[in-house]
PDBQT receptor file of N, H, CA, C and O in Angstrom, charges set to zero:
ATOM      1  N   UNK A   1     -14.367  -5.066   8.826  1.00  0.00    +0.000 N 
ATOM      2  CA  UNK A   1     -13.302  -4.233   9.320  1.00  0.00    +0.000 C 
ATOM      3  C   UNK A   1     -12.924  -3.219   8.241  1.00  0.00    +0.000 C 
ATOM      4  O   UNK A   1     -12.848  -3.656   7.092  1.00  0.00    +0.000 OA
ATOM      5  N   UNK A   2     -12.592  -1.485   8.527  1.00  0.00    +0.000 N 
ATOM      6  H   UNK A   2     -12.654  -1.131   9.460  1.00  0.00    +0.000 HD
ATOM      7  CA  UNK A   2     -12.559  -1.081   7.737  1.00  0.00    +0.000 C 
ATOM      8  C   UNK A   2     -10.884  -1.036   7.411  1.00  0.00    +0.000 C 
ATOM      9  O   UNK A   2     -10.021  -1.329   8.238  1.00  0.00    +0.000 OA
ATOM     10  N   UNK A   3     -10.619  -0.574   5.927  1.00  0.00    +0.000 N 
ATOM     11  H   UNK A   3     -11.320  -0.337   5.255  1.00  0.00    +0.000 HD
ATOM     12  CA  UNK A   3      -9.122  -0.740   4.920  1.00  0.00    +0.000 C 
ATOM     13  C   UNK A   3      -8.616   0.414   5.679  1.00  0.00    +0.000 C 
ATOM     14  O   UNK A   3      -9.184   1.506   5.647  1.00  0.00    +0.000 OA
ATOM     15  N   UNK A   4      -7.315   0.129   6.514  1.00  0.00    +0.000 N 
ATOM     16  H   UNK A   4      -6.853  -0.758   6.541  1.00  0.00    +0.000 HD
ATOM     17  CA  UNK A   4      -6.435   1.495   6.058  1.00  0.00    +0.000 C 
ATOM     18  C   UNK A   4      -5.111   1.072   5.821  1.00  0.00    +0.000 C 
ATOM     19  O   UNK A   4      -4.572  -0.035   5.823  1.00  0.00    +0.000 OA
ATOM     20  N   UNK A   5      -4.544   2.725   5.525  1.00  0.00    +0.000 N 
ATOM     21  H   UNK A   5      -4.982   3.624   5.523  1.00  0.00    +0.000 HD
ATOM     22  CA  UNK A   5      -3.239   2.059   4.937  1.00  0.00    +0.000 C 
ATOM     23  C   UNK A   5      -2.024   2.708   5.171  1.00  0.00    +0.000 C 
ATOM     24  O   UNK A   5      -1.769   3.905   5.308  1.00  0.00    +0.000 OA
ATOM     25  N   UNK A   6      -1.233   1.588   5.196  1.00  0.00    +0.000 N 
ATOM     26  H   UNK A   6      -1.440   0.616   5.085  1.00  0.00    +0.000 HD
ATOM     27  CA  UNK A   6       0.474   2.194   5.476  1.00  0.00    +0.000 C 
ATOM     28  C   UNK A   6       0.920   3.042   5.390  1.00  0.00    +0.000 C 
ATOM     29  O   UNK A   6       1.190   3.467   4.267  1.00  0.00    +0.000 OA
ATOM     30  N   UNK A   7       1.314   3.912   6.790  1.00  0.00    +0.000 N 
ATOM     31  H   UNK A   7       1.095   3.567   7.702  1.00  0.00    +0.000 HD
ATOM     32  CA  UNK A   7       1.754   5.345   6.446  1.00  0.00    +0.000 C 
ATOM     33  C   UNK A   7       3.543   5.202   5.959  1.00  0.00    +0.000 C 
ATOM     34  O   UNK A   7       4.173   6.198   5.602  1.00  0.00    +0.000 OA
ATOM     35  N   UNK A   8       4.096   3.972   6.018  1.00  0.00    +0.000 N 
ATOM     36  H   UNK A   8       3.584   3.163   6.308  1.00  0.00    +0.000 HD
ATOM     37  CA  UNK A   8       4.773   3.831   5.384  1.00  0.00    +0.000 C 
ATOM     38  C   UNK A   8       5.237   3.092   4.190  1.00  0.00    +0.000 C 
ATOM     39  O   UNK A   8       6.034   3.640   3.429  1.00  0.00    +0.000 OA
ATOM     40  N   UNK A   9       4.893   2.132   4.006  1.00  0.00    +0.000 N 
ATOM     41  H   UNK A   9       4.245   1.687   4.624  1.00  0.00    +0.000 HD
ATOM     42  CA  UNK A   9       4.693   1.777   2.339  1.00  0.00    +0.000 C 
ATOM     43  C   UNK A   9       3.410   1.988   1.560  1.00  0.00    +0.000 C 
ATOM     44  O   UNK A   9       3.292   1.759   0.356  1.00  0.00    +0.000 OA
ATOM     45  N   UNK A  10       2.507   2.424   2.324  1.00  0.00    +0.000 N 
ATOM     46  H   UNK A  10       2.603   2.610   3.302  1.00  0.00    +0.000 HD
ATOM     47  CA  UNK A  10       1.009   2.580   0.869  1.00  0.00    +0.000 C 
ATOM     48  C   UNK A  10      -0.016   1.519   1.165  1.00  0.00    +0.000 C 
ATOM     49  O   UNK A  10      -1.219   1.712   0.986  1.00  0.00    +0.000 OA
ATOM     50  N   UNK A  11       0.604   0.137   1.724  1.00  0.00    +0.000 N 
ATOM     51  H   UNK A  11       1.581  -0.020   1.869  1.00  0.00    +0.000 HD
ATOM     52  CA  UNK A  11      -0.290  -0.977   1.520  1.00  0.00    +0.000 C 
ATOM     53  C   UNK A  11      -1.430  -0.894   1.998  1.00  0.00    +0.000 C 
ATOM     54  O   UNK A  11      -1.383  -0.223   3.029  1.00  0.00    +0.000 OA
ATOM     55  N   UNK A  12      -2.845  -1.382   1.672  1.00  0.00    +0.000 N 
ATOM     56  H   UNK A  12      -2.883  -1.928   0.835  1.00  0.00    +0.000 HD
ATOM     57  CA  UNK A  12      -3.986  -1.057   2.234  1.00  0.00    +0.000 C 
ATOM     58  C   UNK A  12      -3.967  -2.494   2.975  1.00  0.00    +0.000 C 
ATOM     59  O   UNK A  12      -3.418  -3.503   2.533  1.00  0.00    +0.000 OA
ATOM     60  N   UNK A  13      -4.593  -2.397   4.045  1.00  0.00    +0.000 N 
ATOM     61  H   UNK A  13      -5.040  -1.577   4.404  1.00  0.00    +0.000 HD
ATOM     62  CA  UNK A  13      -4.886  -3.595   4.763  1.00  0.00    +0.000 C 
ATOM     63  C   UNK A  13      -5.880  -3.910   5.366  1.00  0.00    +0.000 C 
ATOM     64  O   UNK A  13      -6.674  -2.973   5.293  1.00  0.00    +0.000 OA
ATOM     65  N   UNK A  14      -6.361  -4.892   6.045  1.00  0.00    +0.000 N 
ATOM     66  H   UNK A  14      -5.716  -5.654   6.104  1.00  0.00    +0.000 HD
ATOM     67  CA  UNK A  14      -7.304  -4.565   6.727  1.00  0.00    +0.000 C 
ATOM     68  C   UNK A  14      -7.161  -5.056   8.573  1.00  0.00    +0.000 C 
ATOM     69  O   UNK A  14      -7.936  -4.597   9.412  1.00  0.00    +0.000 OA
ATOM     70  N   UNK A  15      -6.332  -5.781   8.827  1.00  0.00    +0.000 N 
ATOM     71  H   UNK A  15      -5.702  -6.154   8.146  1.00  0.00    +0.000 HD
ATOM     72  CA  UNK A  15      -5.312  -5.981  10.277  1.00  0.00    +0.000 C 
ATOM     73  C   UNK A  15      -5.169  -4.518  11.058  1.00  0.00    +0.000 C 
ATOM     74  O   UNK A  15      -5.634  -3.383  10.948  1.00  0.00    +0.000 OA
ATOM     75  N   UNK A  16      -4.299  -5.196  11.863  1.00  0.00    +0.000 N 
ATOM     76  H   UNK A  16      -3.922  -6.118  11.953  1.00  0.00    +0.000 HD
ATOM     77  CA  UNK A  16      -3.172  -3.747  12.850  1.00  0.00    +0.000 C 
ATOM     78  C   UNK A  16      -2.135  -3.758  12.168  1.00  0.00    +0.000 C 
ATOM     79  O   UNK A  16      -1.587  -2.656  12.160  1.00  0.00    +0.000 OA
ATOM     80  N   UNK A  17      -1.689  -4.433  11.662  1.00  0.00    +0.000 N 
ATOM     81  H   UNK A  17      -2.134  -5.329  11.669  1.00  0.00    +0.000 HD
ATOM     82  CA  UNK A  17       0.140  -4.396  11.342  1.00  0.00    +0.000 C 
ATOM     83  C   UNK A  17       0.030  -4.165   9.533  1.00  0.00    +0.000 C 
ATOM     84  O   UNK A  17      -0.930  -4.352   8.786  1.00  0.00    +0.000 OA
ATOM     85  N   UNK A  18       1.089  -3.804   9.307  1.00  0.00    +0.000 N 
ATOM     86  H   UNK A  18       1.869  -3.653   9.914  1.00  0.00    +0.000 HD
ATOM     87  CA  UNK A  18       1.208  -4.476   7.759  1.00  0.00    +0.000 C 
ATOM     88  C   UNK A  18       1.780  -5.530   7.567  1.00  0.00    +0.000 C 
ATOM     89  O   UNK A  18       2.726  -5.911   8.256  1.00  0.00    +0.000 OA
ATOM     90  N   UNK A  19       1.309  -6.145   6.628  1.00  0.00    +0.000 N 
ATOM     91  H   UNK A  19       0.541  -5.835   6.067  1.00  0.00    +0.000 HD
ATOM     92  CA  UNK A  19       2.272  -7.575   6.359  1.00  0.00    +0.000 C 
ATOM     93  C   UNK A  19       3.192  -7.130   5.349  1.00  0.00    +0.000 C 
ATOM     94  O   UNK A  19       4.045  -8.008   5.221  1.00  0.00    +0.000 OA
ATOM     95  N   UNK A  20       3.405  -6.181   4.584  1.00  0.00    +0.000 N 
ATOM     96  H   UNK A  20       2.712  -5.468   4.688  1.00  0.00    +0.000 HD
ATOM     97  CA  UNK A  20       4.867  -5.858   3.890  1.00  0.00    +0.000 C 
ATOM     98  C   UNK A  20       5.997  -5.209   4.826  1.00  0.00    +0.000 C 
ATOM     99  O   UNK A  20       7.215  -5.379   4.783  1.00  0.00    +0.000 OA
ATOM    100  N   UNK A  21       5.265  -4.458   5.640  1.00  0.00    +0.000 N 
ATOM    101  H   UNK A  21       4.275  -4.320   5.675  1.00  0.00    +0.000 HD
ATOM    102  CA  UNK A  21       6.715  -3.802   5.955  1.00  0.00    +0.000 C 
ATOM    103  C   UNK A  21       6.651  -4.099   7.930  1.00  0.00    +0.000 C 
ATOM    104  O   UNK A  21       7.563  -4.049   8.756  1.00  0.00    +0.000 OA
ATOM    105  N   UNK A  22       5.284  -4.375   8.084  1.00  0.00    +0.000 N 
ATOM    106  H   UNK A  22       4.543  -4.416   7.414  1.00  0.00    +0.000 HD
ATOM    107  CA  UNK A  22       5.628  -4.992   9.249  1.00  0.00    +0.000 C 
ATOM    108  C   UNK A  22       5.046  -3.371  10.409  1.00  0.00    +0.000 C 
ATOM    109  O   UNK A  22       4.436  -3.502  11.470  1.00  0.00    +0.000 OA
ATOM    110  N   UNK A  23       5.357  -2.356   9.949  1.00  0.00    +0.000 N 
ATOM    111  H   UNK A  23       5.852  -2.249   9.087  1.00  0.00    +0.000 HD
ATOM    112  CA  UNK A  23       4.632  -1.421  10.610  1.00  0.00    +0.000 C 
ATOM    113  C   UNK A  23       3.273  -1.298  11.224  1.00  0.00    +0.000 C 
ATOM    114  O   UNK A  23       2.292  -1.853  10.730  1.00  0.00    +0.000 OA
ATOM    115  N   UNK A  24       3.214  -0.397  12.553  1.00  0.00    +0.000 N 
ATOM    116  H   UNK A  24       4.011   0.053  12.955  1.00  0.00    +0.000 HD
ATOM    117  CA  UNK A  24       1.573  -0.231  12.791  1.00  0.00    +0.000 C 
ATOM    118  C   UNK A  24       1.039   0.787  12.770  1.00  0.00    +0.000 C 
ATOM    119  O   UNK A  24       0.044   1.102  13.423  1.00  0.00    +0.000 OA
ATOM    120  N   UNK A  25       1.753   1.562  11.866  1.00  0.00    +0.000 N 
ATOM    121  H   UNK A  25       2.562   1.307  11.336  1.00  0.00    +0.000 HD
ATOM    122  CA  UNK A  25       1.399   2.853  11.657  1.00  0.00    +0.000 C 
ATOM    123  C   UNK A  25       0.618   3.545  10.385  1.00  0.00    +0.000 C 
ATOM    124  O   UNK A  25       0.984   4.263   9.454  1.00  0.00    +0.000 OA
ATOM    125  N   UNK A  26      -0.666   2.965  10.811  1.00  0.00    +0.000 N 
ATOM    126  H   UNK A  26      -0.963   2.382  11.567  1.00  0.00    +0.000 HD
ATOM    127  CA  UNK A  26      -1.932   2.683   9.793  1.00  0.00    +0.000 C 
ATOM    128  C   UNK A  26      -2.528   4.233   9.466  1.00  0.00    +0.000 C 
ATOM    129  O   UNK A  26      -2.009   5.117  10.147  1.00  0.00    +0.000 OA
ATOM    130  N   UNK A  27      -3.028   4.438   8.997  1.00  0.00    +0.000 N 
ATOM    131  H   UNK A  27      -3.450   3.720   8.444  1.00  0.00    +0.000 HD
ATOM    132  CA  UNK A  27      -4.183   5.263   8.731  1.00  0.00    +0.000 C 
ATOM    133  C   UNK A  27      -5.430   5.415   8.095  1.00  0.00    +0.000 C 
ATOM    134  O   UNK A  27      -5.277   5.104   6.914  1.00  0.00    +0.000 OA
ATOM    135  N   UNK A  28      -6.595   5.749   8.323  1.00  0.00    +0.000 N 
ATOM    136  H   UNK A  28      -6.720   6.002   9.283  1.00  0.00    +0.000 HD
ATOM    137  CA  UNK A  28      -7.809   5.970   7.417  1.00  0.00    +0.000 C 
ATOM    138  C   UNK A  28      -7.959   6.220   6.228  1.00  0.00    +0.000 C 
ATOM    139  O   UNK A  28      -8.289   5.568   5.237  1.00  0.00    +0.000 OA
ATOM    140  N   UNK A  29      -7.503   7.889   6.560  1.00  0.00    +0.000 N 
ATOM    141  H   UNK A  29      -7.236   8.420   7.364  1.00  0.00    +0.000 HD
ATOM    142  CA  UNK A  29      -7.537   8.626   5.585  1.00  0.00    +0.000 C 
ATOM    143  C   UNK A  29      -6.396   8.593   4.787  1.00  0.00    +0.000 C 
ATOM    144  O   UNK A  29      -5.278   8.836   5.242  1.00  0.00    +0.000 OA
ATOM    145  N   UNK A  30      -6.673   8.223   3.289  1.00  0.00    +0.000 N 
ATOM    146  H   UNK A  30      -7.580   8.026   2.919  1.00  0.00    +0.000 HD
ATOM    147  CA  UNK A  30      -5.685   8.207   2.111  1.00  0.00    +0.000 C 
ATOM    148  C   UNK A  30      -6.522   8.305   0.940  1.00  0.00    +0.000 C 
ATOM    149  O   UNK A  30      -7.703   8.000   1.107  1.00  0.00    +0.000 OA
ATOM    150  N   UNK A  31      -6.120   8.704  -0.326  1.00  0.00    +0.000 N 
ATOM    151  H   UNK A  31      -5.161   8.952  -0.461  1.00  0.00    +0.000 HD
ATOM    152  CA  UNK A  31      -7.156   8.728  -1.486  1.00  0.00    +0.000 C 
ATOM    153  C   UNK A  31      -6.014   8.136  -2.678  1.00  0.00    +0.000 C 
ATOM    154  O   UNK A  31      -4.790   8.174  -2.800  1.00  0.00    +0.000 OA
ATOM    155  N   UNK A  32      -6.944   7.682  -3.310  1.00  0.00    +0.000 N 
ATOM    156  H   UNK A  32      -7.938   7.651  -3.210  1.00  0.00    +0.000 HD
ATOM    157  CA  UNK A  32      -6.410   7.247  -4.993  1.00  0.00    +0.000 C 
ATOM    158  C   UNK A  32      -6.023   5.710  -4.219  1.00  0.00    +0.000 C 
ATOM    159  O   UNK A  32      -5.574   5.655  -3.075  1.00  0.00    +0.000 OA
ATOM    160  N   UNK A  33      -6.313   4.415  -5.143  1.00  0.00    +0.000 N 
ATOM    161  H   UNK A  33      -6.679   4.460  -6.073  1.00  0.00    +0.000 HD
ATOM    162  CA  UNK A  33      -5.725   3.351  -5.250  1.00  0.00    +0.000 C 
ATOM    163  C   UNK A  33      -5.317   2.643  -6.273  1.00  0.00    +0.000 C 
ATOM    164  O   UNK A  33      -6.194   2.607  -7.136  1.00  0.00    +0.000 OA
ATOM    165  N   UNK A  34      -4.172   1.941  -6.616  1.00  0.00    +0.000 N 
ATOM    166  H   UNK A  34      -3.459   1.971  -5.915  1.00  0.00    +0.000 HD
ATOM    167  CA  UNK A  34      -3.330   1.211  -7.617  1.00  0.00    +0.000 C 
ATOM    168  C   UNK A  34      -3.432  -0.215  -7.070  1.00  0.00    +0.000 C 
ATOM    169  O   UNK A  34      -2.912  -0.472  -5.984  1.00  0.00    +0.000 OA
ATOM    170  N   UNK A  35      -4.218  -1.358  -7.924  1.00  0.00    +0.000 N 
ATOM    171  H   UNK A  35      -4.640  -1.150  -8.806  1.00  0.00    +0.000 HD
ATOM    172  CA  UNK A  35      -3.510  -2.596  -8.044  1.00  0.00    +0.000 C 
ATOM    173  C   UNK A  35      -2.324  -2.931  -8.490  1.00  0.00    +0.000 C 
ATOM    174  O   UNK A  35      -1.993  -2.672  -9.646  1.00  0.00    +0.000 OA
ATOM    175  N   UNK A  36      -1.726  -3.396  -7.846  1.00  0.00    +0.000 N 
ATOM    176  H   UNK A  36      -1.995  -3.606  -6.906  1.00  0.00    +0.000 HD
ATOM    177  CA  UNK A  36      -0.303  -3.914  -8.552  1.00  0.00    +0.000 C 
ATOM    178  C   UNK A  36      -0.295  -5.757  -8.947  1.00  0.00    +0.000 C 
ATOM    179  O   UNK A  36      -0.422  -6.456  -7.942  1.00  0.00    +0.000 OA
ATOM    180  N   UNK A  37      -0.188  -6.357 -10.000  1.00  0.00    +0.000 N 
ATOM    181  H   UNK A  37      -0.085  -5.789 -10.817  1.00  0.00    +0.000 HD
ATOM    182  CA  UNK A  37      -0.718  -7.502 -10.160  1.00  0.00    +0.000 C 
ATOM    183  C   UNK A  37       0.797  -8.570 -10.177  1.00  0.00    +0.000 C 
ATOM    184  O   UNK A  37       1.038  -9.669  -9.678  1.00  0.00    +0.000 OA
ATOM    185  N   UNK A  38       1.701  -7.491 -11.115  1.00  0.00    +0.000 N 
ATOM    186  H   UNK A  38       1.505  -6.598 -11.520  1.00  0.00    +0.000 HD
ATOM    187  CA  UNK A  38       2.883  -7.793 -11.601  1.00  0.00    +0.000 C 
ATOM    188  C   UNK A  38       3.913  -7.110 -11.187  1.00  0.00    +0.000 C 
ATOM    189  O   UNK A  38       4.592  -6.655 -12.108  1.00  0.00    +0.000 OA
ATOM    190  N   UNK A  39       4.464  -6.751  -9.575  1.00  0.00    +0.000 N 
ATOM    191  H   UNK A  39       3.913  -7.121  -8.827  1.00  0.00    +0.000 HD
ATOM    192  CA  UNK A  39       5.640  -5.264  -9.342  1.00  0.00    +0.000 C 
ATOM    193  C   UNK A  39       6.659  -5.916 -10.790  1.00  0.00    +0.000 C 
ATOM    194  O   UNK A  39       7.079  -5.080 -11.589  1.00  0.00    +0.000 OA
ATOM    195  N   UNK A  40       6.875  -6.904 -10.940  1.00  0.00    +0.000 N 
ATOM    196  H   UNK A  40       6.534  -7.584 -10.291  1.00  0.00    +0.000 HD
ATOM    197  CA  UNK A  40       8.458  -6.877 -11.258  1.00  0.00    +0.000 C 
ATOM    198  C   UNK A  40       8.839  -6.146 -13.286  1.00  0.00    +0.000 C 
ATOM    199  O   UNK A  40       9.763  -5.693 -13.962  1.00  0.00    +0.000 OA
ATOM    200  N   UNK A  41       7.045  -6.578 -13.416  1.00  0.00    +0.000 N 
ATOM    201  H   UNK A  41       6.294  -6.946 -12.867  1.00  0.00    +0.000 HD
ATOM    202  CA  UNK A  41       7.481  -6.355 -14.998  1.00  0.00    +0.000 C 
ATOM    203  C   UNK A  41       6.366  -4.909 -15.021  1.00  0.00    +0.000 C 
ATOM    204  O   UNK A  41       5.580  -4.936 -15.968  1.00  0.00    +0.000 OA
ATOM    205  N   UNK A  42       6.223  -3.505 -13.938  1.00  0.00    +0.000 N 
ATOM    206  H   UNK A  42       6.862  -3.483 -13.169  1.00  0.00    +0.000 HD
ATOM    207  CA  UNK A  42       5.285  -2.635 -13.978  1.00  0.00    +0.000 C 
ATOM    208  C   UNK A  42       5.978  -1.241 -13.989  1.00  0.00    +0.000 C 
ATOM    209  O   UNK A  42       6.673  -0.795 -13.076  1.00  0.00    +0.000 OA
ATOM    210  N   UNK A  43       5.683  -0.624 -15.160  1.00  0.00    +0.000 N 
ATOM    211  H   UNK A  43       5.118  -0.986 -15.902  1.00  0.00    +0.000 HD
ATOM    212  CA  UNK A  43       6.209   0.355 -14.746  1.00  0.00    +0.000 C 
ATOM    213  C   UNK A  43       5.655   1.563 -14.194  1.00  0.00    +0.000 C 
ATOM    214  O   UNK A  43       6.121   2.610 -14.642  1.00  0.00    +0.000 OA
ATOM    215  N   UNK A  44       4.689   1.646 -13.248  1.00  0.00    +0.000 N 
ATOM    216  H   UNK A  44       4.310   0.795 -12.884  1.00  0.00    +0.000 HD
ATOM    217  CA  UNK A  44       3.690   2.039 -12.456  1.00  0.00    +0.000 C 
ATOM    218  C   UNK A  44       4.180   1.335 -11.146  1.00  0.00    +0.000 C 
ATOM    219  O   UNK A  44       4.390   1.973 -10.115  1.00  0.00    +0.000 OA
ATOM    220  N   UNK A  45       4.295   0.405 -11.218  1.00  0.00    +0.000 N 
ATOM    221  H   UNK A  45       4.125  -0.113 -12.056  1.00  0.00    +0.000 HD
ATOM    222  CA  UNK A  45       5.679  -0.128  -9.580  1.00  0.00    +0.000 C 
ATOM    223  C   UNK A  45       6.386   0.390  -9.496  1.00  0.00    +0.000 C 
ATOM    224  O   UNK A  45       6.516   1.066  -8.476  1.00  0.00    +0.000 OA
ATOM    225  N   UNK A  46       7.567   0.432 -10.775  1.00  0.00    +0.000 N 
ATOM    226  H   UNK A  46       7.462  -0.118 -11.603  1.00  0.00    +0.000 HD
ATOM    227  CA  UNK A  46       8.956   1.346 -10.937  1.00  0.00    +0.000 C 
ATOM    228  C   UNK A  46       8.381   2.804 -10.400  1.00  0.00    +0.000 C 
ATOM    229  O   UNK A  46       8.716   2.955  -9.225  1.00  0.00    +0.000 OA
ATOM    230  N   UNK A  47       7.847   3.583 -10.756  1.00  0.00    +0.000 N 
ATOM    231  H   UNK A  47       7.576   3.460 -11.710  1.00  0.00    +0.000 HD
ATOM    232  CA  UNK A  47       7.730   4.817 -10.392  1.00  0.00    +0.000 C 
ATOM    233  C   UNK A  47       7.780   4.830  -9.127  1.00  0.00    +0.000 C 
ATOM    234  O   UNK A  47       8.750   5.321  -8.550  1.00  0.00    +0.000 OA
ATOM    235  N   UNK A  48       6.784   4.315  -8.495  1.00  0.00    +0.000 N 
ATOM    236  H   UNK A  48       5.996   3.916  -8.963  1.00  0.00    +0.000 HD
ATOM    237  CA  UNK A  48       5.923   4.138  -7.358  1.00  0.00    +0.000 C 
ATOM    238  C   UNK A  48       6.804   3.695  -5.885  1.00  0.00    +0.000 C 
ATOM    239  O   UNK A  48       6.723   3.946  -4.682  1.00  0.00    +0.000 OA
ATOM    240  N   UNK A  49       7.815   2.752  -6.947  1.00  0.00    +0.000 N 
ATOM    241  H   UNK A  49       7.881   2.548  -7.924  1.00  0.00    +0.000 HD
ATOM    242  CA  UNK A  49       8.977   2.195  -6.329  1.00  0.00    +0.000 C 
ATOM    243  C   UNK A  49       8.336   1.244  -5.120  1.00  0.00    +0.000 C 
ATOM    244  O   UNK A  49       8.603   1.263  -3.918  1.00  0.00    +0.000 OA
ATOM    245  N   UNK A  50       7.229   0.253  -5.986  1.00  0.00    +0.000 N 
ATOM    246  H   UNK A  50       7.012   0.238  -6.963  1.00  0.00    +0.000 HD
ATOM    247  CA  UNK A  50       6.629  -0.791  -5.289  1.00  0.00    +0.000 C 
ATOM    248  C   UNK A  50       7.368  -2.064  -5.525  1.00  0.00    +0.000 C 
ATOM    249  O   UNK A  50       7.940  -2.270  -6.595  1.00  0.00    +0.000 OA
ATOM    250  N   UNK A  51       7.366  -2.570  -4.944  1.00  0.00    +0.000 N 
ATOM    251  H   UNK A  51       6.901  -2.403  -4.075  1.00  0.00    +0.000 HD
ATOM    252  CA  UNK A  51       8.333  -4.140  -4.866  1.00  0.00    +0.000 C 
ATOM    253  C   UNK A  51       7.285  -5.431  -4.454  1.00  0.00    +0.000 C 
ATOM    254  O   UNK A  51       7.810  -6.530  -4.633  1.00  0.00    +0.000 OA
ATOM    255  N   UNK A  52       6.174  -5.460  -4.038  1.00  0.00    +0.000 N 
ATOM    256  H   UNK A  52       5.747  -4.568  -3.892  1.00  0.00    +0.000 HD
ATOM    257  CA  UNK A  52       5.221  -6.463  -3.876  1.00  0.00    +0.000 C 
ATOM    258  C   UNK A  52       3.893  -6.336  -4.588  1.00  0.00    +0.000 C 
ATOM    259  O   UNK A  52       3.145  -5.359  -4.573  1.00  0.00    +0.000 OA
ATOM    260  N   UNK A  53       3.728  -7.474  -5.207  1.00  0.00    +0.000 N 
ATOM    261  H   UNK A  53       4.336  -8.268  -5.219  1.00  0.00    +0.000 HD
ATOM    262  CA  UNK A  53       1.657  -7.020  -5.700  1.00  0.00    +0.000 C 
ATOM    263  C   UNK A  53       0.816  -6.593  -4.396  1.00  0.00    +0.000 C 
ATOM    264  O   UNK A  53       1.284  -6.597  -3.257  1.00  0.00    +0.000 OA
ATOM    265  N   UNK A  54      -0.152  -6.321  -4.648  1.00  0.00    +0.000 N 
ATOM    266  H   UNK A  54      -0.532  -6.318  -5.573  1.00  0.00    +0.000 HD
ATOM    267  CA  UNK A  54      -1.078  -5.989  -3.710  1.00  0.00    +0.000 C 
ATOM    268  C   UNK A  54      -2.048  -4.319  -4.230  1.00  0.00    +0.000 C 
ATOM    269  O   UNK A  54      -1.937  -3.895  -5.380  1.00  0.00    +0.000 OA
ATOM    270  N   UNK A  55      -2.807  -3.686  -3.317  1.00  0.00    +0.000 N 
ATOM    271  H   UNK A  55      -2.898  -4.031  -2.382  1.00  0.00    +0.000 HD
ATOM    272  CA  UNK A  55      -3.262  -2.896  -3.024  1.00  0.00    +0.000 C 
ATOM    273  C   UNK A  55      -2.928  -1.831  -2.489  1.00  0.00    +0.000 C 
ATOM    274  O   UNK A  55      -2.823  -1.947  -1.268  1.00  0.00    +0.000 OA
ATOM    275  N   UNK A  56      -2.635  -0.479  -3.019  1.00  0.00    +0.000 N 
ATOM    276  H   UNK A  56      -2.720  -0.385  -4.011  1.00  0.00    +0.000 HD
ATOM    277  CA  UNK A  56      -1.623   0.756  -2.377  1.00  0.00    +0.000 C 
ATOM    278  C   UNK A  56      -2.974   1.981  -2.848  1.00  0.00    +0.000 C 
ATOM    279  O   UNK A  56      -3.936   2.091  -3.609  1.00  0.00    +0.000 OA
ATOM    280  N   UNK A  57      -2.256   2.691  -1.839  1.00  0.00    +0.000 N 
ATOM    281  H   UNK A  57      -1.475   2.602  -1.221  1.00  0.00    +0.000 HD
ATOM    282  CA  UNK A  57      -3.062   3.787  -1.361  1.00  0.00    +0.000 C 
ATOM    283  C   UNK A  57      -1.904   4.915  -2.335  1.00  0.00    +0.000 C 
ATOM    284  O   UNK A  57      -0.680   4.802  -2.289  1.00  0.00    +0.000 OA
ATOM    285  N   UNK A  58      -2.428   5.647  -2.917  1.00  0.00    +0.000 N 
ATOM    286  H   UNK A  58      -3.423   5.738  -2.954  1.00  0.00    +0.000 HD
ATOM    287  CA  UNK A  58      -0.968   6.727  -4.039  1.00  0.00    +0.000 C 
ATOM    288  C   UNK A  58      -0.772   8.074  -2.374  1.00  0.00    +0.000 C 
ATOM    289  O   UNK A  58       0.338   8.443  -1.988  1.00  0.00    +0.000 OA
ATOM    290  N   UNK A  59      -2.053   8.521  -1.735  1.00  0.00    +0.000 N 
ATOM    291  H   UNK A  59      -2.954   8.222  -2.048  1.00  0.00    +0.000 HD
ATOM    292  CA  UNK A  59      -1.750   9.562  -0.474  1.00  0.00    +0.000 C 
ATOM    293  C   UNK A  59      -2.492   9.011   0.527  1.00  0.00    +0.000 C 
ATOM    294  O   UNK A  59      -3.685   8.708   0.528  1.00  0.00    +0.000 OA
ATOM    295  N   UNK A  60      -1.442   8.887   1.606  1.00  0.00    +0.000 N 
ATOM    296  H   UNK A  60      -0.473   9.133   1.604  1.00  0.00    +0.000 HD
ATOM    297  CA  UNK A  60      -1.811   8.750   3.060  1.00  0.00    +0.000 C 
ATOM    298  C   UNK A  60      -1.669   9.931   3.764  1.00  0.00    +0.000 C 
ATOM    299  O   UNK A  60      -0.895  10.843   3.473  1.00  0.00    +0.000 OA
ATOM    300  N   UNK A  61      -2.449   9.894   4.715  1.00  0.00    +0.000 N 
ATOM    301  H   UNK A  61      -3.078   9.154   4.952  1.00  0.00    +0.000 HD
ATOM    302  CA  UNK A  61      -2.430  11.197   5.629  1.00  0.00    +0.000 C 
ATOM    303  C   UNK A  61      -2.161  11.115   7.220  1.00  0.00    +0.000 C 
ATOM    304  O   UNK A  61      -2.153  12.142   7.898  1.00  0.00    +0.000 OA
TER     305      UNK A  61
């Protein structure tokens, strides 16, 4: 199944839904990706203003 990702939080997934924010408003096309391993101690989360580990997309389209 192919990854897309949250046109509203970033998360890449590979489902219909997201499991962070619960949305189904997926998309294909996005470029650049960030692991997040640690949100709470990252300051690449802070910016990003990510709150869960996982896999994020930096542009969705």
């Amino acid at each position: 199944m192919k990854e897309k990702a949250c046109k509203i939080c970033h998360l890449i997934v590979t489902g219909q839904t997201c499991p962070n924010c619960k949305s189904s408003a997926l998309s294909t096309e996005y470029s650049g990706v960030v692991i997040i391993f640690d949100a709470n101690n990252s300051q690449i989360a802070e910016k990003l203003q990510i709150k869960n580990k996982g896999k994020y997309a930096l542009r969705v389209r």
